[in-house]
Backbone bond lengths (Angstrom), bond angles and torsions (degrees), N, CA, C in turn:
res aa  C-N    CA-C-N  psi(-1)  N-CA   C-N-CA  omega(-1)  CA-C   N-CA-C  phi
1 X - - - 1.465 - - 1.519 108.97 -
2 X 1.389 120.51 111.42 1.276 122.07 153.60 1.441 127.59 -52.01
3 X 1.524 138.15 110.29 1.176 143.02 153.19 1.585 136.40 -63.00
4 X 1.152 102.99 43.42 1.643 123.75 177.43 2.079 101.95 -20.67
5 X 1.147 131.81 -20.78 1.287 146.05 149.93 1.558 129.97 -50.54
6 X 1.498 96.63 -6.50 1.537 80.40 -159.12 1.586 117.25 -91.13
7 X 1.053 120.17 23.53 1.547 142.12 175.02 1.384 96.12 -90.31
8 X 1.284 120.58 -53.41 1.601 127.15 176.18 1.848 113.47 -47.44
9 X 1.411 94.90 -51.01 1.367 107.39 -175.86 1.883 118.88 -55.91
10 X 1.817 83.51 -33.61 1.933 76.28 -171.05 1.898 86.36 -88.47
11 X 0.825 128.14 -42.86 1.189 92.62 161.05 1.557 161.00 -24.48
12 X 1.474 106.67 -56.27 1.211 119.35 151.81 1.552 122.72 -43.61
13 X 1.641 108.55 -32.48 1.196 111.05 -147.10 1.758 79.18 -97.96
14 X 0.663 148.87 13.21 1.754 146.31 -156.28 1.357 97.47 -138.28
15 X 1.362 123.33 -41.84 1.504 123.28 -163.98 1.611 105.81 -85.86
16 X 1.779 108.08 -20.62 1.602 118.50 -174.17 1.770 102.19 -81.39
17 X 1.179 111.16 -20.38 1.278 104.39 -170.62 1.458 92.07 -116.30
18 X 0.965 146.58 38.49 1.624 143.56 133.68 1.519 104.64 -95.85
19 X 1.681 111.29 -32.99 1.808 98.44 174.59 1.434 107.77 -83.20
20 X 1.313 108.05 -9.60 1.739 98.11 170.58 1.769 117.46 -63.37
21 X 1.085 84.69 -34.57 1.484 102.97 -164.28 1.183 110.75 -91.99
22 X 1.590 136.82 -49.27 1.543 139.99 -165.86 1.661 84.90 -90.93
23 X 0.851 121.43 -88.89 1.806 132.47 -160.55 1.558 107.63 -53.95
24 X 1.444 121.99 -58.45 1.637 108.94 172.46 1.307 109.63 -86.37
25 X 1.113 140.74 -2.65 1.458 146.81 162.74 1.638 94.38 63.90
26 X 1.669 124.54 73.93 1.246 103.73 -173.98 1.484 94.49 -127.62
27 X 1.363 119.40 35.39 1.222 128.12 163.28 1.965 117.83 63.24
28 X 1.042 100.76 162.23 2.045 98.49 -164.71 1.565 99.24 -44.63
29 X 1.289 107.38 -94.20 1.844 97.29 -178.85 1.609 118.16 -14.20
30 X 1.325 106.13 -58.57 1.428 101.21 -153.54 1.878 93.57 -87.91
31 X 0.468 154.99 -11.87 2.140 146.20 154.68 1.552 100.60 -66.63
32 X 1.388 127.14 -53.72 1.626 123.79 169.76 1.507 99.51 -30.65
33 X 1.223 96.21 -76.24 1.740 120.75 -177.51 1.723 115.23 -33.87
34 X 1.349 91.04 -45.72 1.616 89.17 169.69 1.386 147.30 -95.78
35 X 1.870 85.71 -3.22 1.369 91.22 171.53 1.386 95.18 -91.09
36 X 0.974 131.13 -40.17 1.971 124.20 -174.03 1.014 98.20 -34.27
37 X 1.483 124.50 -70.80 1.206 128.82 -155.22 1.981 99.79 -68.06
38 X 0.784 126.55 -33.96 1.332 119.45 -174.80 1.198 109.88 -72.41
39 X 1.140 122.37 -41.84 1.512 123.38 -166.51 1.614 97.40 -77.41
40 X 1.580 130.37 -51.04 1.394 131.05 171.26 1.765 104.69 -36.45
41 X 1.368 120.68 -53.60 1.297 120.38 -170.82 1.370 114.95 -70.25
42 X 1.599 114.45 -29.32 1.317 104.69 158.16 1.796 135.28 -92.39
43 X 1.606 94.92 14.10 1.583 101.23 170.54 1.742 94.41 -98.90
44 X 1.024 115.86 -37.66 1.902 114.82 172.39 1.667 117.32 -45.38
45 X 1.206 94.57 -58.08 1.620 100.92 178.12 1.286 116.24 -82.85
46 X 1.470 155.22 31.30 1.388 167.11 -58.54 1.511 90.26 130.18
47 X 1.400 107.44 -84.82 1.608 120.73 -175.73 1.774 97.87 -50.92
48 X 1.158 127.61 -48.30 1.175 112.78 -155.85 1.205 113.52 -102.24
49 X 1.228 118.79 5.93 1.734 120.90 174.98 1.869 85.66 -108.32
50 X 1.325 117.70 -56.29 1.535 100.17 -149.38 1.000 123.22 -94.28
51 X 1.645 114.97 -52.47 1.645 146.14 155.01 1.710 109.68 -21.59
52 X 1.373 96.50 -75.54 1.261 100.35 -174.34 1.636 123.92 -65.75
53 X 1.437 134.11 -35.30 1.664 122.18 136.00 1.367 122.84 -29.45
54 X 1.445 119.74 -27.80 1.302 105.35 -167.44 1.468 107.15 -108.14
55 X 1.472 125.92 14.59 1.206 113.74 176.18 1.359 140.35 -79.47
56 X 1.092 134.21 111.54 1.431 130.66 -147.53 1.424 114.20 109.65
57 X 1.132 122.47 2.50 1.982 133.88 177.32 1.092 86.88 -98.07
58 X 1.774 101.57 164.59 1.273 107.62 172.50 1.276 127.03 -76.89
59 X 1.490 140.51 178.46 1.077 147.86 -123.00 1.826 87.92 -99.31
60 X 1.442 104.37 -28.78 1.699 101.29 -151.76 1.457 101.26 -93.42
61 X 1.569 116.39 -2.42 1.593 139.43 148.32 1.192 116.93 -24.81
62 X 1.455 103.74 -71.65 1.461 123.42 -172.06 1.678 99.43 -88.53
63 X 1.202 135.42 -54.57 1.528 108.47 179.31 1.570 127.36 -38.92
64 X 1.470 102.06 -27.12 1.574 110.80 -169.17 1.533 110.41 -81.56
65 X 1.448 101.61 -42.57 1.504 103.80 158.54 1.667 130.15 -15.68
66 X 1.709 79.54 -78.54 1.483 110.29 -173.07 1.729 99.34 -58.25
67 X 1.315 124.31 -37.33 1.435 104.94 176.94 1.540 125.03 -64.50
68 X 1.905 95.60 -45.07 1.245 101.29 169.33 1.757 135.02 -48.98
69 X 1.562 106.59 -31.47 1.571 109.59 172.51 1.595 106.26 -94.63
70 X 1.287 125.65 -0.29 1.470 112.16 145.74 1.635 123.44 -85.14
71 X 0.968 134.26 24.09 1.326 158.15 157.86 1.493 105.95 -90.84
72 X 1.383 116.61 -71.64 1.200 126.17 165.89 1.375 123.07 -1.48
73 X 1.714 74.54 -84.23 1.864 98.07 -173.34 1.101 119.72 -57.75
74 X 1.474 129.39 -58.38 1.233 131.60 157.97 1.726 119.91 -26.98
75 X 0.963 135.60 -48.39 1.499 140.88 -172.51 1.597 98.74 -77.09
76 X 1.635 102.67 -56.05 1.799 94.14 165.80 1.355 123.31 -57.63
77 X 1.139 142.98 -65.24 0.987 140.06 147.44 1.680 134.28 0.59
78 X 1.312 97.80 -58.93 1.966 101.16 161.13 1.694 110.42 -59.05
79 X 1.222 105.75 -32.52 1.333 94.65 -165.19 1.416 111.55 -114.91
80 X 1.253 137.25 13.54 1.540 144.64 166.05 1.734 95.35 -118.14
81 X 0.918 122.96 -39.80 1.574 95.54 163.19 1.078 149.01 -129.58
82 X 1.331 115.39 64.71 1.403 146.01 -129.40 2.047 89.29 -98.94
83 X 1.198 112.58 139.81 1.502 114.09 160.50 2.032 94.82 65.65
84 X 1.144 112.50 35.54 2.017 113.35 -175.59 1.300 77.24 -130.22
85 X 1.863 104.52 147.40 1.630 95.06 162.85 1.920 89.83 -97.16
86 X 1.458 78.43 178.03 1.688 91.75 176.71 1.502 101.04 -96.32
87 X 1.545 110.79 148.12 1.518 126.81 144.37 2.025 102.22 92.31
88 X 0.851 96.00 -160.62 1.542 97.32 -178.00 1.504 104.98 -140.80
89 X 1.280 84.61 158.65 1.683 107.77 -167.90 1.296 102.08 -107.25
90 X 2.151 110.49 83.84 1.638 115.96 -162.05 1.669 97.20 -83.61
91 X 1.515 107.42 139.84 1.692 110.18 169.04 1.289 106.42 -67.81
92 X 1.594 106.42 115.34 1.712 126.81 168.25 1.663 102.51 -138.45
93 X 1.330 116.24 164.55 1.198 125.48 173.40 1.495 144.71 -68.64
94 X 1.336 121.10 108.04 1.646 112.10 -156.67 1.315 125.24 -56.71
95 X 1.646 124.84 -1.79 0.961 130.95 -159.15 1.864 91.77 -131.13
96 X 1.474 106.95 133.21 1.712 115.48 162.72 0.944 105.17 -41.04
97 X 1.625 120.48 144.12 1.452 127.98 147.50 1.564 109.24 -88.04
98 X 1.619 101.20 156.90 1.038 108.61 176.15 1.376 133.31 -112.94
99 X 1.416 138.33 118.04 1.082 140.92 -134.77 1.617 111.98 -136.52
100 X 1.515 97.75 86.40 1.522 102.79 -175.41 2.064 101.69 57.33
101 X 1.302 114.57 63.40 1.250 126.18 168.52 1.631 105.94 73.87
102 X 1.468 118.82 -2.04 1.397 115.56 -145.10 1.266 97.38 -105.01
103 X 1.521 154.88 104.50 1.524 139.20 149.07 1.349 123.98 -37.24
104 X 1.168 117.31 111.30 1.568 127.78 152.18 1.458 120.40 -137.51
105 X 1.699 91.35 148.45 1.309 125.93 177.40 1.639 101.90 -33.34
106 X 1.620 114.63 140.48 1.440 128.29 165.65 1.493 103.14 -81.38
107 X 1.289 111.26 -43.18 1.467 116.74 178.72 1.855 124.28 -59.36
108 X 1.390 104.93 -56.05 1.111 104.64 146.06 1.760 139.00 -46.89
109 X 0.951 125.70 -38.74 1.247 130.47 -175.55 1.528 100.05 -84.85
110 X 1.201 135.98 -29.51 1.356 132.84 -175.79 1.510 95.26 -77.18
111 X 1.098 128.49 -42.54 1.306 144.10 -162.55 1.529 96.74 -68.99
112 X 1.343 113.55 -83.07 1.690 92.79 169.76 1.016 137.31 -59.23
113 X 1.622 135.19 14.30 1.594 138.71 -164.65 1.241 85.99 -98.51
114 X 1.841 116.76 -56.11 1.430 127.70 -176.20 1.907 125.08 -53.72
115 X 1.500 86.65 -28.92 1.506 108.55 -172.21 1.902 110.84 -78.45
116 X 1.539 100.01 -52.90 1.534 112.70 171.96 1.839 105.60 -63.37
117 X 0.746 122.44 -1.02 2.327 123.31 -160.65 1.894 64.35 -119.11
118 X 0.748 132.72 -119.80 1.764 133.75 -158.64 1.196 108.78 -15.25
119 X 1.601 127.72 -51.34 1.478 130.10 175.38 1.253 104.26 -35.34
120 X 1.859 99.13 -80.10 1.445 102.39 176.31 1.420 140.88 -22.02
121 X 1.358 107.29 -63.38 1.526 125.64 174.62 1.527 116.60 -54.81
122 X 1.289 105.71 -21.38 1.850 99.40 -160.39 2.036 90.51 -106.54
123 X 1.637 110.82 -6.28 1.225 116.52 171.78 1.302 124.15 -87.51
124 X 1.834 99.29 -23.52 1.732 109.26 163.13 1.239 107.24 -72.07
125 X 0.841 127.77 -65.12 1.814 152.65 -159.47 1.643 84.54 -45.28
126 X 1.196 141.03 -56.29 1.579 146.66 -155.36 1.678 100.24 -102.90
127 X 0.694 139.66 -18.78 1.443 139.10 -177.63 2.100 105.26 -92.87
128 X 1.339 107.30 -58.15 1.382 141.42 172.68 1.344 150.59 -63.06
129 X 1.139 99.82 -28.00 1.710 97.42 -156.42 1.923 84.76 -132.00
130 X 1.166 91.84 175.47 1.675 77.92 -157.43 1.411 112.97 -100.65
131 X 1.546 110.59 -1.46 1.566 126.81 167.00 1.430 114.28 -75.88
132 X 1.428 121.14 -33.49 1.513 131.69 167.39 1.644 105.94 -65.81
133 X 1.309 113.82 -49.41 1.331 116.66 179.70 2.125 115.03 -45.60
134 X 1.196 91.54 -75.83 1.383 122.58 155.50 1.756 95.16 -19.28
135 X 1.215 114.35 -76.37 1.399 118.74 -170.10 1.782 110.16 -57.56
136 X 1.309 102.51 -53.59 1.734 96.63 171.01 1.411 116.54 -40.18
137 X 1.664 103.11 -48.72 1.692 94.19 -173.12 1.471 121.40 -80.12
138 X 1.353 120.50 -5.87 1.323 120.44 157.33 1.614 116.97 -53.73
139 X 1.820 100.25 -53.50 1.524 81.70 173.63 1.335 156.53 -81.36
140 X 1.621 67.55 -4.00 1.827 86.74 -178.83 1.611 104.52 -65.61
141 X 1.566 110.36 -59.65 1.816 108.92 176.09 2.284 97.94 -152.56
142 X 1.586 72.86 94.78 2.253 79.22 172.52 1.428 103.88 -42.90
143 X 1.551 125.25 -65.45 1.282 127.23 -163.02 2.107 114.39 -29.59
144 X 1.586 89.56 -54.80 1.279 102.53 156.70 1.253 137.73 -19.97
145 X 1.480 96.47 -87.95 1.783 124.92 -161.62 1.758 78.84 -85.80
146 X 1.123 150.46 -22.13 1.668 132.35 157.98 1.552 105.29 -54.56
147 X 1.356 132.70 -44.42 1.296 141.64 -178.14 0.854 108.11 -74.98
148 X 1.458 155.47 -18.51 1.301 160.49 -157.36 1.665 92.67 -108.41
149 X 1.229 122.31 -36.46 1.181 123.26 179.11 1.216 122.39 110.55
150 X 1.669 113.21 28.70 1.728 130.01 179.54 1.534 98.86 -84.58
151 X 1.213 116.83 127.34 1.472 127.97 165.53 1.855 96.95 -54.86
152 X 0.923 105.48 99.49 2.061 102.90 171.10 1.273 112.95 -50.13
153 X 1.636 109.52 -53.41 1.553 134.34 -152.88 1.405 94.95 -76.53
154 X 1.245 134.96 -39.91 1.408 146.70 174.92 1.463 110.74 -49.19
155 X 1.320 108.43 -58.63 1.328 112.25 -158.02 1.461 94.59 -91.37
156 X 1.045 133.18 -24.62 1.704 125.18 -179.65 1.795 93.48 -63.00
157 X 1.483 119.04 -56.68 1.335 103.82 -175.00 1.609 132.24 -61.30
158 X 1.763 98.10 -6.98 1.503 127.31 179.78 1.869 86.04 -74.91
159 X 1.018 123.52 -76.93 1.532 135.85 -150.69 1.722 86.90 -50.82
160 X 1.870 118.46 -71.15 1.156 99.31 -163.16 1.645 131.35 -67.66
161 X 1.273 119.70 -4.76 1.338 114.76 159.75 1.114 129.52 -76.57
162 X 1.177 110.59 -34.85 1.547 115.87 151.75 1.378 118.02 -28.40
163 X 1.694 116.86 -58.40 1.535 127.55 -155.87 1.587 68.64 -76.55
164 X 1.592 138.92 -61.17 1.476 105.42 -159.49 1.567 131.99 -52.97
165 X 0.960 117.07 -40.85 1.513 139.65 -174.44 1.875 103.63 -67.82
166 X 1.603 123.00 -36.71 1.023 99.99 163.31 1.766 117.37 -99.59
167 X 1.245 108.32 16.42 1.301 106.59 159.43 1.757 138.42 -98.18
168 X 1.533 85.53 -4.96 1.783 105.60 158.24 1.459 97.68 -69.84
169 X 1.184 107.06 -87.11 1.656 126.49 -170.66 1.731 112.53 -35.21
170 X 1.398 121.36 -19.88 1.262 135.95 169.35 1.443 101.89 -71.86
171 X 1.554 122.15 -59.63 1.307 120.38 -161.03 1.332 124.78 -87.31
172 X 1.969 106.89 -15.43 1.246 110.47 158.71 1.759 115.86 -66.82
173 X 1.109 105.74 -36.92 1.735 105.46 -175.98 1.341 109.62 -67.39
174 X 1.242 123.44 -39.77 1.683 125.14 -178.54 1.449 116.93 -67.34
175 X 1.419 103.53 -29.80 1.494 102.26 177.02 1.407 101.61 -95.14
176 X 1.836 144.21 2.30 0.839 118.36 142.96 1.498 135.94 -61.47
177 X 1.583 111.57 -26.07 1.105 128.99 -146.35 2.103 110.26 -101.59
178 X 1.273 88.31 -21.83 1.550 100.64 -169.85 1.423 119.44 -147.32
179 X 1.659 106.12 -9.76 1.599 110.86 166.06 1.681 92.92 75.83
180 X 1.374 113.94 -169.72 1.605 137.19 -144.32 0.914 130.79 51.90
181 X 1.467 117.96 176.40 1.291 120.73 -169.14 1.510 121.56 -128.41
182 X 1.526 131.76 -85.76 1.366 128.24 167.46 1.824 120.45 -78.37
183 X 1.628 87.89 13.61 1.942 99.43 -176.51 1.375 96.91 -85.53
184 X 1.935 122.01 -20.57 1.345 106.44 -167.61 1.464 121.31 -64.18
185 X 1.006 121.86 -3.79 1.731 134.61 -171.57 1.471 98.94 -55.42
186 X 1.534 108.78 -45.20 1.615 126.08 -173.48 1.121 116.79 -36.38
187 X 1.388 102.11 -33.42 1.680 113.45 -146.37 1.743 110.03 -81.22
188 X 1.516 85.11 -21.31 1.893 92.16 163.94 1.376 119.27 -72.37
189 X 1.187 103.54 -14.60 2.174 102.43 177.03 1.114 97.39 -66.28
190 X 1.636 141.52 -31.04 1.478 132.21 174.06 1.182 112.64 -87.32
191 X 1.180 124.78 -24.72 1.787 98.48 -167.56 1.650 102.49 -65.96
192 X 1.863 126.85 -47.00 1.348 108.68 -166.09 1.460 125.55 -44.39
193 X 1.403 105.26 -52.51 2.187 109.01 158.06 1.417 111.14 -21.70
194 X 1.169 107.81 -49.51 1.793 103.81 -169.31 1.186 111.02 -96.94
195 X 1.504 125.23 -16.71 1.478 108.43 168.68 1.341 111.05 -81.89
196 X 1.354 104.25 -28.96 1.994 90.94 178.78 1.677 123.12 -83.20
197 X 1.746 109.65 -37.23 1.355 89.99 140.67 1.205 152.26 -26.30
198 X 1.620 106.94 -51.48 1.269 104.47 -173.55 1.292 128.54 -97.79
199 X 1.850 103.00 -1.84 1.343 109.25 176.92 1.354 105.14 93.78
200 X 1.903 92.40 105.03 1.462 106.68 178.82 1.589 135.17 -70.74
201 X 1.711 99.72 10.94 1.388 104.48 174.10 1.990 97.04 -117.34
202 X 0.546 101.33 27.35 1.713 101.32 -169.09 1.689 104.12 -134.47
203 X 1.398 106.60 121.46 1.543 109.75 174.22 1.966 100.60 -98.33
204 X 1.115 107.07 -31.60 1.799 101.37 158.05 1.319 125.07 -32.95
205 X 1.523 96.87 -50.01 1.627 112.21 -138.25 1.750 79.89 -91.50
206 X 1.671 123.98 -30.00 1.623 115.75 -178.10 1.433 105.27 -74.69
207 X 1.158 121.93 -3.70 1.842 123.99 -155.62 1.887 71.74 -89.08
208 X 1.482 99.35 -85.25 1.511 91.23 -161.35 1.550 137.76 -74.46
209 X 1.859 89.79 18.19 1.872 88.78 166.83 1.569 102.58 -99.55
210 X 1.422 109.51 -3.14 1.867 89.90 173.17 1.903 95.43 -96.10
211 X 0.927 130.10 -28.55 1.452 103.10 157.23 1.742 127.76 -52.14
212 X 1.505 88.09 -40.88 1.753 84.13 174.26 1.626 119.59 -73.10
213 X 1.142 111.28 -15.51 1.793 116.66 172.98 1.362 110.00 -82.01
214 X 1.380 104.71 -24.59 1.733 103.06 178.31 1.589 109.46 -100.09
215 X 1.397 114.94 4.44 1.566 92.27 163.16 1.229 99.24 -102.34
216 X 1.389 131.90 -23.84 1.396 124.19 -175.67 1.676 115.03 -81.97
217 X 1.354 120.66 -19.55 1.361 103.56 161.30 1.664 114.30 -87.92
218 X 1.208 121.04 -11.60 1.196 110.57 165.97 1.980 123.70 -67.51
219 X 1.229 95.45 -46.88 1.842 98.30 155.50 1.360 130.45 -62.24
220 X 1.343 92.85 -15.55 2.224 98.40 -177.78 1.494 89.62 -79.85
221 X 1.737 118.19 -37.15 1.055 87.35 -146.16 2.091 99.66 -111.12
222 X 1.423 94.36 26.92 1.768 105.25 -174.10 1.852 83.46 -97.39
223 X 1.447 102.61 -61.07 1.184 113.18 -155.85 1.686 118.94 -87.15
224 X 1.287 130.78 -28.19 1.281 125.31 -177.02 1.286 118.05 -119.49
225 X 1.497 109.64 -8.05 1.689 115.01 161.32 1.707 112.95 -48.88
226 X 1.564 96.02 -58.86 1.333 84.38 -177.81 1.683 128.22 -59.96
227 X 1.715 105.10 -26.37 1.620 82.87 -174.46 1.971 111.40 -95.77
228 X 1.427 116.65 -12.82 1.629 134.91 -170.27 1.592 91.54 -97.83
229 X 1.355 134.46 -27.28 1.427 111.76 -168.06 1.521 112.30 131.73
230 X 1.527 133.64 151.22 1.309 116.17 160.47 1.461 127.02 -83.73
231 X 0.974 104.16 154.82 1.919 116.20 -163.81 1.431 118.29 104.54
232 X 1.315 126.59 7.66 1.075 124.43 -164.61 1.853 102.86 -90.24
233 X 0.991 93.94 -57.32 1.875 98.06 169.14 1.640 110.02 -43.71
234 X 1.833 129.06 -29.22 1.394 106.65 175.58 1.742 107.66 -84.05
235 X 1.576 131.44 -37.34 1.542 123.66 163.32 1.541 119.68 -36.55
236 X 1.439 104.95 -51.72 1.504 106.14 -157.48 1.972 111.12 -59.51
237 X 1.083 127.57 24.65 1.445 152.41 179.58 1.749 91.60 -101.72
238 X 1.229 123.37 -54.88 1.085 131.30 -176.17 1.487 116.67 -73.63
239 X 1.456 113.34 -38.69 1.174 115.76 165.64 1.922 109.53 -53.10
240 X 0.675 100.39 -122.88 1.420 122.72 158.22 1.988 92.95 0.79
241 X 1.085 138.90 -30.04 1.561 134.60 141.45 1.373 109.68 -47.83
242 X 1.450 123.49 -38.57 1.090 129.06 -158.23 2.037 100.42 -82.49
243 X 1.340 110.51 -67.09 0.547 89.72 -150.81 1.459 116.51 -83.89
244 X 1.787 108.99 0.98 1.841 108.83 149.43 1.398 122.48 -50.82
245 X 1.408 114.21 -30.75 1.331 110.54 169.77 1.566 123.10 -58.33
246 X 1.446 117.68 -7.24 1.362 115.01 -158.66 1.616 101.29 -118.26
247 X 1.312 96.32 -20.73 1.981 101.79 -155.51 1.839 85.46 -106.27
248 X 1.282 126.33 -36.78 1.212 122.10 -135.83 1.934 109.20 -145.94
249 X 1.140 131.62 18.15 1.479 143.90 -138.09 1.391 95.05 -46.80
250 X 1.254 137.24 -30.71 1.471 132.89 177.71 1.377 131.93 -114.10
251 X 1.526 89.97 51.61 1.523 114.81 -163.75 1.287 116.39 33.20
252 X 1.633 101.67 -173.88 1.654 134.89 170.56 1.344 116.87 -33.72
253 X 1.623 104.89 -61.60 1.417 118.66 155.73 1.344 154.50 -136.16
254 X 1.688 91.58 59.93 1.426 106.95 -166.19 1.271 110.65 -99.65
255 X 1.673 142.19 158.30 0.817 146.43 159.29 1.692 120.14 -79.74
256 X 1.547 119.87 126.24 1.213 95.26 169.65 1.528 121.40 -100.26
257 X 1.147 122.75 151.73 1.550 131.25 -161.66 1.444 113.18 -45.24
258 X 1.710 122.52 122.95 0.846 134.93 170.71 1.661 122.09 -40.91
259 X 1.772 113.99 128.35 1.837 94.20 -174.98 1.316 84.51 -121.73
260 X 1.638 121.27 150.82 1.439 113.43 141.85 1.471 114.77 -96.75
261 X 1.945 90.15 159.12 1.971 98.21 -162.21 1.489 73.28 -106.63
């Protein structure tokens, strides 16, 4: 299931842990802490009010959904947390480090240390452990892994808390990294480019298509802004979506579905 929402989500998940923190004053750990848990409770109850009615509809069921509660959120959002900043203000160092002559961001570098340790973990957890396992074979075919004797309903509410918990931890890092506030919703118009680039069964293959979207909108937008116009460096993600769609439909490193002849 595509979550056409999920710009909404790191939002939520960024804006819950600035009211953890500014409004209940429950300090860095404990606003992290509460947005995980909040955002998990609202990927649980998601699955169990909406998801789960709709299983067995068609596919374009649930996309519409997912647009419709990114509408939602956004409108809630203006108005439940109105005058809160978003995200937390993590202790890092005010001054660049220097790295073999090189300046970089403290913020940044914490941001991917934190970002690569979650990658990791959510790549063991799915490769490994026997609830990830379980979860692969749902997607491969539910009818199945329901016959096999996988609780479906279980593990869907397993998957979407998951998406909550790394969609706090998404929206705290972005608003370390780049600041805003109800603009983070945006930030889901890029990830689909890079998950299908990179191949929607592959967390590798997403690592290095958002490097490859970020050197190529950085050249769209050094090099062809100036002579096509500005904005061209934020499409060209889309381009280059486009034309994986044509050369490559299951990305960089996707598998395409096993047939027997």
């Amino acid at each position: 299931m595509i979550n056409f929402a999920v710009g909404e989500w790191i939002m939520f998940g960024a804006l819950l842990a600035g009211a953890g923190h500014y409004a209940l004053g429950l300090g860095l750990a404990g606003a992290a802490l509460f947005a995980a848990l909040g955002m998990a409770a609202f990927g649980i109850g998601f699955n169990r009010l909406i998801v789960r009615r709709l299983t067995g509809h068609p596919v374009i069921s649930l996309i519409m959904v997912t647009i419709g509660l990114g509408a939602v959120m956004r409108g809630a959002a203006a108005l439940v947390f109105t005058g809160i900043p978003s995200g937390l203000p993590l202790p890092v160092m005010p001054e660049p480090l220097l790295l073999n002559g090189l300046p970089v961001s403290p913020e940044k570098l914490m941001a991917a240390l934190i970002a690569a340790s979650c990658i990791g973990l959510l790549s063991w957890f799915y490769q490994y452990s026997r609830t990830g396992i379980e979860l692969r074979a749902i997607a491969d075919d539910p009818n199945a892994a329901s016959a096999a004797g996988i609780n479906v309903h279980h593990h869907f509410a397993i998957v979407w808390a998951i998406t909550g918990v790394t969609s706090a931890v998404a929206g705290i890092l972005w608003i370390l990294v780049n600041g805003g506030g109800f603009g983070v919703a945006l930030v889901g118009l890029k990830i689909f480019p890079i998950v299908i680039i990179g191949g929607l069964d592959s967390l590798p293959g997403t690592i290095i298509a958002a490097m490859l979207i970020g050197i190529f909108e950085s050249l769209g937008a050094g090099y062809l802004d100036p002579q096509l116009g500005p904005g061209f460096g934020t499409i060209s993600s889309y381009v280059l979506l486009l034309a994986m769609l044509l050369a490559r439909p299951y990305g960089l490193f996707g598998h395409p579905p096993a047939r027997r002849v």
